[in-house]
C-alpha positions as CSV (number, residue, x, y, z in Angstrom):
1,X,-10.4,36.2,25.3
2,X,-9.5,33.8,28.0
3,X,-12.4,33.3,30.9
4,X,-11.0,33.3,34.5
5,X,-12.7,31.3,36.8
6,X,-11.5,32.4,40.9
7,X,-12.6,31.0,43.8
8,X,-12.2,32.2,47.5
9,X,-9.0,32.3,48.9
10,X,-7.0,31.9,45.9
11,X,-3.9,34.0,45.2
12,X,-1.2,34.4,47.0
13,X,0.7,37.7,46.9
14,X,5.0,37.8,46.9
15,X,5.2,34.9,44.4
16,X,8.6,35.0,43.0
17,X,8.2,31.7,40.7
18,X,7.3,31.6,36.9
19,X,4.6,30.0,35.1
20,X,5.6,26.6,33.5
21,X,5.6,26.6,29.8
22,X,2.1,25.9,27.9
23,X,3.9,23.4,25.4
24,X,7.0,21.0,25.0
25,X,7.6,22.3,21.6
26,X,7.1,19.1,20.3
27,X,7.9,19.5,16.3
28,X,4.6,18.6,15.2
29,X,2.3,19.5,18.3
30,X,3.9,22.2,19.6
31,X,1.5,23.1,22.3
32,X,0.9,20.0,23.6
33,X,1.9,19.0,26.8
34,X,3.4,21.4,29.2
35,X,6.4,22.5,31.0
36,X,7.6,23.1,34.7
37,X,6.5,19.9,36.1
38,X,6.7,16.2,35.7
39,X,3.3,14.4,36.6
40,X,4.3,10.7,38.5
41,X,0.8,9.5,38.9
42,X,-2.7,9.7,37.5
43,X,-6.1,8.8,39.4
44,X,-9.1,9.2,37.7
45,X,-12.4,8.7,39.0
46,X,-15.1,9.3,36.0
47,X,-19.0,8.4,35.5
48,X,-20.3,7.6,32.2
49,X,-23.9,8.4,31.6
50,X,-24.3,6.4,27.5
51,X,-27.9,7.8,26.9
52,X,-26.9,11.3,28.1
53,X,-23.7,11.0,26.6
54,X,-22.3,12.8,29.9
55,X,-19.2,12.6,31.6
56,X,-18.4,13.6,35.3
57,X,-14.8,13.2,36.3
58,X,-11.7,14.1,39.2
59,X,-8.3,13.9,38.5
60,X,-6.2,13.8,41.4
61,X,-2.8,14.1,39.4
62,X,0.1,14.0,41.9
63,X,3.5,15.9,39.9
64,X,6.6,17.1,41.0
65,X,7.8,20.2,40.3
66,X,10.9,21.2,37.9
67,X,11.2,24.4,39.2
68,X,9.5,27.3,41.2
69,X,6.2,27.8,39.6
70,X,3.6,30.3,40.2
71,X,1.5,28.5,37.5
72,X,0.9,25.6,35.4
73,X,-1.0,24.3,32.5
74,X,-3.1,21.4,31.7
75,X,-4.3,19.8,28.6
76,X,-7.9,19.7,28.6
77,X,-10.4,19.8,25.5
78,X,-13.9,21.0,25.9
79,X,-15.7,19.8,29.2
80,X,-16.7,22.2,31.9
81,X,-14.1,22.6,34.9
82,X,-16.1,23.7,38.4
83,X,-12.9,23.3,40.6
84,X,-9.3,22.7,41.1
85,X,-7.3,22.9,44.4
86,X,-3.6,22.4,44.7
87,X,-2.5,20.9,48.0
88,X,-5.9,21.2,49.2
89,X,-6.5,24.7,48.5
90,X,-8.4,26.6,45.8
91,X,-6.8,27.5,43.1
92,X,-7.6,29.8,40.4
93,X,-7.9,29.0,36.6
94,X,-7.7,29.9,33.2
95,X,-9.0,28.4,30.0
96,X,-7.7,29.2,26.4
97,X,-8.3,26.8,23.8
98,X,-6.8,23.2,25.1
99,X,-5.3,24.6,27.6
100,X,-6.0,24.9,31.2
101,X,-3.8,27.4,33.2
102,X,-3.5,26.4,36.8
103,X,-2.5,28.9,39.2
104,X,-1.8,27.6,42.9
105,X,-2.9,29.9,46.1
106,X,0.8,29.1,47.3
107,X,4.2,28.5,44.9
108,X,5.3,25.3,44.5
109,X,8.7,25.1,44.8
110,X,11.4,23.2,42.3
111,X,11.7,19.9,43.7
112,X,8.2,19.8,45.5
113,X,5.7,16.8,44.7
114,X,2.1,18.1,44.7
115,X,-1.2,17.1,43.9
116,X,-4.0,19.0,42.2
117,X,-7.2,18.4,42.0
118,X,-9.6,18.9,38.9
119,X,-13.5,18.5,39.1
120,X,-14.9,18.7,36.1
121,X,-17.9,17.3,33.7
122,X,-19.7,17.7,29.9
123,X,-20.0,15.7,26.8
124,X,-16.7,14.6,25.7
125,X,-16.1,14.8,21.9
126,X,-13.8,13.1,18.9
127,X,-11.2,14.8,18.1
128,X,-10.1,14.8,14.0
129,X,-7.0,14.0,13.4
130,X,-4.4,16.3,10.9
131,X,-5.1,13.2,8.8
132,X,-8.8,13.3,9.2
133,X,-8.9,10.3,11.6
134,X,-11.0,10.5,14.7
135,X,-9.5,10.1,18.3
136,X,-10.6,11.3,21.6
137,X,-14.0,10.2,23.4
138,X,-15.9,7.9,20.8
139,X,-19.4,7.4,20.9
140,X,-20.4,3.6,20.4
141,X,-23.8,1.8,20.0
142,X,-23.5,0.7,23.6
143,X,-20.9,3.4,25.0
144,X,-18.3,4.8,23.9
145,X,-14.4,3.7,23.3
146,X,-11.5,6.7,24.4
147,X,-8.5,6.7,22.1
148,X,-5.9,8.8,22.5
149,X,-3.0,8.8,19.8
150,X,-1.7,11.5,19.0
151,X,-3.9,14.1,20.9
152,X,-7.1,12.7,22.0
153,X,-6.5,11.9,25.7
154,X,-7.1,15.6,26.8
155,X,-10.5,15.0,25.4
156,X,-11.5,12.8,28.6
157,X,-9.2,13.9,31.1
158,X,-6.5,17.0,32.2
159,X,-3.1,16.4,32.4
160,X,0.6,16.6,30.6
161,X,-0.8,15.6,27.5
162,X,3.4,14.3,25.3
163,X,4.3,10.8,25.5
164,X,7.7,12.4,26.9
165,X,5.3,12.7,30.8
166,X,4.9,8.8,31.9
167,X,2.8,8.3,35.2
168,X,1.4,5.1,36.8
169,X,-2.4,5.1,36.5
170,X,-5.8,4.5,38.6
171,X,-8.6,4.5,36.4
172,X,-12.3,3.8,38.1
173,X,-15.2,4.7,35.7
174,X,-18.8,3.8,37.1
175,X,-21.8,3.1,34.2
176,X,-25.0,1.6,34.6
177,X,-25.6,-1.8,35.3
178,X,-25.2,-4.5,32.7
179,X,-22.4,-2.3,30.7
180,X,-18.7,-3.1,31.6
181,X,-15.9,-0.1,32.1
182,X,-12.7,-1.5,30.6
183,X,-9.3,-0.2,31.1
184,X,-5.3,-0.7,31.2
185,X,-4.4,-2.5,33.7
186,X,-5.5,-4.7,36.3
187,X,-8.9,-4.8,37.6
188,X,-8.4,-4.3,41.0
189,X,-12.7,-3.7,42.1
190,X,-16.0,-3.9,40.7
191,X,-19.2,-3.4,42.4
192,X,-23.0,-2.8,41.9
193,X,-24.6,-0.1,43.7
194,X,-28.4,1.6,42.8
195,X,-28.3,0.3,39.5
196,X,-24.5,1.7,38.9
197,X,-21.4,-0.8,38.5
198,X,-18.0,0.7,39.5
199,X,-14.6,-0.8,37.5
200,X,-11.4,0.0,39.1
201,X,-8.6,-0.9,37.1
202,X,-4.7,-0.6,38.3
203,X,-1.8,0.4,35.9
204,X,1.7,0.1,38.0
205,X,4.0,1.2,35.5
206,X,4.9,4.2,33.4
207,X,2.1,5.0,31.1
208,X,2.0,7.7,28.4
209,X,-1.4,9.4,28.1
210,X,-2.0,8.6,24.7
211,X,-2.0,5.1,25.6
212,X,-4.6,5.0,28.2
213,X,-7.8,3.6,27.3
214,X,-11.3,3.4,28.9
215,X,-14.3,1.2,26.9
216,X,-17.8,1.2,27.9
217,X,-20.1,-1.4,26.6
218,X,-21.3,-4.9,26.6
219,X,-18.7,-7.3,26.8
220,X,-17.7,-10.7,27.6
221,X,-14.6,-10.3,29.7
222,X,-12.4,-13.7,30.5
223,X,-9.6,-13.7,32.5
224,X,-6.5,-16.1,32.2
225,X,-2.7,-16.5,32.4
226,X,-0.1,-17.6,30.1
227,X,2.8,-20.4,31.0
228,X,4.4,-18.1,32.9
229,X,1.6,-16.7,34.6
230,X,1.3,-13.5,33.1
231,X,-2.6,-12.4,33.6
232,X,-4.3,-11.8,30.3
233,X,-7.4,-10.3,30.6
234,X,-9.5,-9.7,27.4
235,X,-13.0,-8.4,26.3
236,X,-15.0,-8.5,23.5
237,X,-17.8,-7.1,21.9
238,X,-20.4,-10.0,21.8
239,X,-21.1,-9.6,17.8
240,X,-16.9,-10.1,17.6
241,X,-17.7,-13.4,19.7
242,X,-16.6,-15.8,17.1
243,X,-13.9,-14.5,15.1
244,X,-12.1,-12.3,18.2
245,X,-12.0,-15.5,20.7
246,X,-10.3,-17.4,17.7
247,X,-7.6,-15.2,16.9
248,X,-7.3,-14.1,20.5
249,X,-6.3,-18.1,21.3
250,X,-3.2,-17.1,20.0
251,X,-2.1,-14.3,22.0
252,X,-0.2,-16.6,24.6
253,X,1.6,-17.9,21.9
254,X,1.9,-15.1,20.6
255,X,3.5,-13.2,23.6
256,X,5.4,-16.4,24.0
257,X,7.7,-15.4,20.7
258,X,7.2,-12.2,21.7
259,X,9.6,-12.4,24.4
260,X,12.0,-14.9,23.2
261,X,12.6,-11.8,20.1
262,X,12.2,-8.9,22.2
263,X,13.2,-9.3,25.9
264,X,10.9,-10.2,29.3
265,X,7.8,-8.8,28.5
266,X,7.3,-5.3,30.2
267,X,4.2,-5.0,32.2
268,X,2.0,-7.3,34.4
269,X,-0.8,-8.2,32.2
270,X,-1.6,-8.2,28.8
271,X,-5.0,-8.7,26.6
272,X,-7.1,-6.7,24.6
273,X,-10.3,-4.7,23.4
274,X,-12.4,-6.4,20.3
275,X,-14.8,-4.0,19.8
276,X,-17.7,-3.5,16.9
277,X,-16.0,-2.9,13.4
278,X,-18.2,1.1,13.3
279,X,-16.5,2.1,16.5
280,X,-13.6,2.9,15.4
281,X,-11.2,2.7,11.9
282,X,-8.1,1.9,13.4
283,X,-6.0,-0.6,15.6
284,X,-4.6,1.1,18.3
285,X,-1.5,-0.5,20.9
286,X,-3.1,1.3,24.4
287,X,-0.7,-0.1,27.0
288,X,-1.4,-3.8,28.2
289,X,-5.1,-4.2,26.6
290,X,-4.8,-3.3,22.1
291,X,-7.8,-2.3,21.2
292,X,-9.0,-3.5,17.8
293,X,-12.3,-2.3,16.3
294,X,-13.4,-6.2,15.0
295,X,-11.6,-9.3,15.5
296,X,-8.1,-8.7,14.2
297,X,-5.8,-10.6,12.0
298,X,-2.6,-12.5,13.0
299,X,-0.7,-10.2,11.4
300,X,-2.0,-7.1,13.2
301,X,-2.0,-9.1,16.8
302,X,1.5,-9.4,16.5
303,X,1.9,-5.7,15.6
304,X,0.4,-4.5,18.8
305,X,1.4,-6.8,20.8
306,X,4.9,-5.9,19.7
307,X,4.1,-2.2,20.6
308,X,4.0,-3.1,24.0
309,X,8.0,-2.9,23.7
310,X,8.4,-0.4,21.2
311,X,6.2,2.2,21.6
312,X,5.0,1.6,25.1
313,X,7.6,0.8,27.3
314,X,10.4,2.3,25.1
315,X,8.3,5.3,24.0
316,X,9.2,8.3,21.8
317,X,10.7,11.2,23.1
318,X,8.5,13.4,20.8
319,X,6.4,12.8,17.9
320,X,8.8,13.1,15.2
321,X,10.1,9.9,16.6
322,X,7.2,7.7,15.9
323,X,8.8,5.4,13.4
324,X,10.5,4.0,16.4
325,X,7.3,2.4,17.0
326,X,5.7,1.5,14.3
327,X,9.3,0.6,12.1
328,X,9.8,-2.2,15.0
329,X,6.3,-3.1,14.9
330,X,5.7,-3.5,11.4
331,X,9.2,-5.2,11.2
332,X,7.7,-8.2,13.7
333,X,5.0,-8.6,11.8
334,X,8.0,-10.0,9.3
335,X,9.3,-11.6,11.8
336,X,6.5,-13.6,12.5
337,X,6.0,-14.8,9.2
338,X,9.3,-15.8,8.9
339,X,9.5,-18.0,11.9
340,X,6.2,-19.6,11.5
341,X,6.5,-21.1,7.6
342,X,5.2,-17.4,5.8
343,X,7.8,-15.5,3.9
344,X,11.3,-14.3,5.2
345,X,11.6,-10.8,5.8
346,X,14.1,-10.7,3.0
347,X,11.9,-11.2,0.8
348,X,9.0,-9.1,1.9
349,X,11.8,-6.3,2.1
350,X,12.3,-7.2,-1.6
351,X,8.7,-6.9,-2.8
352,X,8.5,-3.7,-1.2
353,X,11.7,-2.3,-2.6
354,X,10.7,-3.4,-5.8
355,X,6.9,-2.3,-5.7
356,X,5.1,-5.6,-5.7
357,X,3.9,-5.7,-2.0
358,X,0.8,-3.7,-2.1
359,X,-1.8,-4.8,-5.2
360,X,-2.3,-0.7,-5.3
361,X,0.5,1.3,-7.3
362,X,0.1,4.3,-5.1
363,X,0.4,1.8,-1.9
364,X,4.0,0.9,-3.0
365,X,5.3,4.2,-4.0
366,X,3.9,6.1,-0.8
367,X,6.8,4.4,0.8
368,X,9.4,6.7,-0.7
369,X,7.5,10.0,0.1
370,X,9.6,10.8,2.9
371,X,12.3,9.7,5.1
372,X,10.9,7.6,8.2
373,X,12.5,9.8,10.7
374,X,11.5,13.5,9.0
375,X,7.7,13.3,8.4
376,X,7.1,16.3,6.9
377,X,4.0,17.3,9.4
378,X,1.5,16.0,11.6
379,X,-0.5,14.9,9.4
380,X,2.0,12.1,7.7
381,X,3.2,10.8,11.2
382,X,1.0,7.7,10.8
383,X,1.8,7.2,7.1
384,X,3.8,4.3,5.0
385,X,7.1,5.7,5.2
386,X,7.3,5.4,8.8
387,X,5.8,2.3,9.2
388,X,7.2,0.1,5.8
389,X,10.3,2.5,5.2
390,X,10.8,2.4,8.8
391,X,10.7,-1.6,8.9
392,X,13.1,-1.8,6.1
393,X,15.4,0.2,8.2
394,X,15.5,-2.2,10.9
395,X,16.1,-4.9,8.4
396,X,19.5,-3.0,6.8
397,X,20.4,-2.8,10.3
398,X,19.8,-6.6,10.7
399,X,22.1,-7.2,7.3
400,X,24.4,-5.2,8.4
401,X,25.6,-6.5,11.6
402,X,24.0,-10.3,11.4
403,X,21.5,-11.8,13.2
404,X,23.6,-12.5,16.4
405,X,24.1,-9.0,17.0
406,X,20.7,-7.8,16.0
407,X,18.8,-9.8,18.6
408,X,21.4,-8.6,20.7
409,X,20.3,-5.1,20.0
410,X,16.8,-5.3,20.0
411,X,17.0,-7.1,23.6
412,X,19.6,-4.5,24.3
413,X,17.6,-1.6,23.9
414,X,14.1,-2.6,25.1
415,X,16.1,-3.6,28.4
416,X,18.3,0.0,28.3
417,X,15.5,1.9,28.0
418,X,12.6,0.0,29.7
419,X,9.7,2.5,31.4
420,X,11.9,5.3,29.6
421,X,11.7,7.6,26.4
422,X,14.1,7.9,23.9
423,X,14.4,9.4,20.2
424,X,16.3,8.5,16.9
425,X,19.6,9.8,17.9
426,X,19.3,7.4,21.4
427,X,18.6,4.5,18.8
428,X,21.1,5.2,16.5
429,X,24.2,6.0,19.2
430,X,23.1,2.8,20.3
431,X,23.4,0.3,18.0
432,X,27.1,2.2,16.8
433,X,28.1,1.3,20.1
434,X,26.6,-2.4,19.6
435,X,26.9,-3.1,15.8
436,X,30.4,-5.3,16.4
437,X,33.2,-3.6,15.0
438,X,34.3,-1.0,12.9
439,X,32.9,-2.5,9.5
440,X,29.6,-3.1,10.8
441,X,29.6,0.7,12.4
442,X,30.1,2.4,9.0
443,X,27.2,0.0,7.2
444,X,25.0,1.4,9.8
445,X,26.0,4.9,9.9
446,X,25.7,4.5,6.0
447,X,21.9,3.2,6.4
448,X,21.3,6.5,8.2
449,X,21.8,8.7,5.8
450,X,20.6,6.3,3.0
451,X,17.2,4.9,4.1
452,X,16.4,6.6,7.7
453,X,17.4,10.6,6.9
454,X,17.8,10.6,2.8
455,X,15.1,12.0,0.7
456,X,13.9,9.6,-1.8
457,X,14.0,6.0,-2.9
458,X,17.8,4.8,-2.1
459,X,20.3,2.1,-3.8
460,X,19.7,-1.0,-3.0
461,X,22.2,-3.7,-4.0
């Protein structure tokens, strides 16, 4: 049974709006996020106790609504709520599971922008994945590290938990002194006070939630700019010292290719997160600032620095969709060996088709378990076929229409749909309308049902 929380002067009688829905019906998460309202801008003031392992935290999350509404949801896992006002005034609320029903003393009518206000505090915990990986609020030796793909943002923070709600972000987080409070972003403040240092980072443009980051830890932060004087701000875990600031050289140069492949880069800093190899088992492409758990590879520096176009700025309109980020990001990391004396993406397309990529069997038939753009649940969205499947897709697309009009795509749509969401049928209308002809249209239309929808391992002349 739900708890229901009311506070004084909530509840307004003669409400003729509706409750906005508690879910997107996304196909594999079907109650996350939330309906009735689109949220334009996060701001997030948190305190991080390590030793107690306790979170306070307000969100002051400004939304404008779709339609009337006598009540909304929030995404929120665990932690304790004590209050939440809308417009200033109490509101009551409701708690089932993740979600967090909001109900306003006053409607909000269809076209209003509002802000509610959530006070709340607890130990923040991992979330485990559908394919046993852990997300959510990590504890570190120092800290902890917040990760959030595919669900574990709610775990630190309320709010329209689906990459299809982008807001701008203000993050502050205040630790005690001598730990750092990274974040996306710009660092806009920091400042000591009784033995507690305050970070306030900046994010400007369109963010999904599961991209938003916050570390807390020892590390050595350096600030820079590229040629073009792009801030890169960077930190690392003093045990990656070595190793991260080597590979981490490269990033400008990095970025550099980046753009000259993919369009003007998309947001107003870049840099990253080398943290302690035990924090965490994965890389993960949280907007402006990858974090990396160790000091990363080449290989994967280029894959999430390429997520900051495909993934971040052009982001998936629902989870089924997520090959869109990880086929174009796996596909750079091709690329980039191909333009800098490693092996042409022709033939690492060829040594995956014929099973000699991977030294594992198992590695090289995964591939074929499923077309990219069906996984067959939320546990398999993170899984071979959409990331190798889903690079070879981008390289029939490439054959098909030639190079000239395949950098013309890619540019295209990271341009078209900048700051915006968009889903397979977006990409594949798109490059129809830009493949150069009739001849080139049907080899693409034939990839689609061959390699992105068909079951199994296709022809391959």
């Amino acid at each position: 049974m739900a708890l229901l929380a009311t506070v004084g002067g909530c509840g307004g009688s003669g409400v003729d709006g509706t409750p906005g829905a508690d879910g997107v019906r996304d196909p594999y998460f079907p109650k996350l996020g939330n309906g009735g309202y689109d949220v334009t801008h996060y701001d997030l003031t948190l305190g991080y106790d390590p030793d107690a392992r306790h979170l306070t935290g307000t969100a002051e999350i400004t939304a404008r609504a779709d339609k009337n509404l006598s009540a909304f949801n929030l995404d929120l896992k665990g932690l304790d709520v004590s209050a939440i006002t809308v417009e200033g005034k109490a509101a009551r609320f409701q708690r089932a599971g993740h979600e967090l029903k909001v109900r306003p003393a006053d409607e909000l009518d269809r076209g209003e922008t509002f802000v509610a206000r959530v006070r709340y505090s607890g130990t923040p915990e991992a979330i485990t994945d559908a394919d046993g990986s852990k997300e959510g609020w990590l504890t570190t030796a120092d800290g902890a590290l917040a990760l959030g793909e595919p669900t574990g943002s709610m775990a630190w923070f309320p709010g329209n938990h689906h990459p299809s709600d982008k807001a701008s972000y203000d993050i502050q987080v205040t630790v005690p002194e001598g730990l750092q409070a990274v974040s996306n972003g710009e660092l806009t403040r920091e400042s000591t006070k009784n033995g507690r240092t305050t970070f306030a980072w900046h994010s400007a443009e369109p963010m999904a939630s599961y991209l938003a980051t916050v570390a807390v830890g020892k590390y050595e932060m350096e600030t820079s700019v590229t040629e073009d004087g792009l801030p890169v701000i960077t930190a690392v875990d003093p045990s990656q010292r070595k190793a991260g600031k080597k590979v981490l050289a490269k990033l400008p140069d990095v970025m550099k290719w980046a753009e000259m492949n993919f369009g003007p880069y998309p947001f107003s800093s870049i840099g990253a997160i080398v943290d302690r190899e035990e924090d965490a088992d994965y890389d993960l492409e949280t907007q402006t600032r990858p974090v990396f758990p160790g000091a990363p590879d080449t290989e994967t520096l280029v894959h999430e620095l390429a997520h900051q176009w495909f993934g971040n700025s052009v982001t998936p309109r629902s989870w089924r969709d997520m090959w869109l980020n990880e086929g174009f990001a796996t596909y750079a990391e091709w690329l980039y060996a191909e333009d800098n004396g490693g092996d042409s993406a022709q033939e690492t397309f060829d040594a995956l088709y014929e099973g000699d990529l991977y030294e594992n069997k198992e590695d090289n038939e995964a591939v074929w378990d499923f077309p990219p753009a069906k996984p067959t649940d939320a546990a398999h969205i993170s899984e071979p076929p959409v990331y190798d499947r889903g690079a070879m897709v981008v390289h029939k697309i490439r054959r098909a229409v030639g190079d000239d009009a395949f950098y013309v795509i890619m540019q295209g749509w990271t341009k078209t749909y900048r700051h915006k969401n968009a889903d397979t049928r977006d990409f594949t209308e798109y490059v129809e309308k830009h493949a150069g002809g009739d001849e080139a249209r049907e080899k693409v239309r034939r990839i689609w049902g061959d390699w992105l929808y068909g079951d199994g391992k296709p022809e391959h002349p």
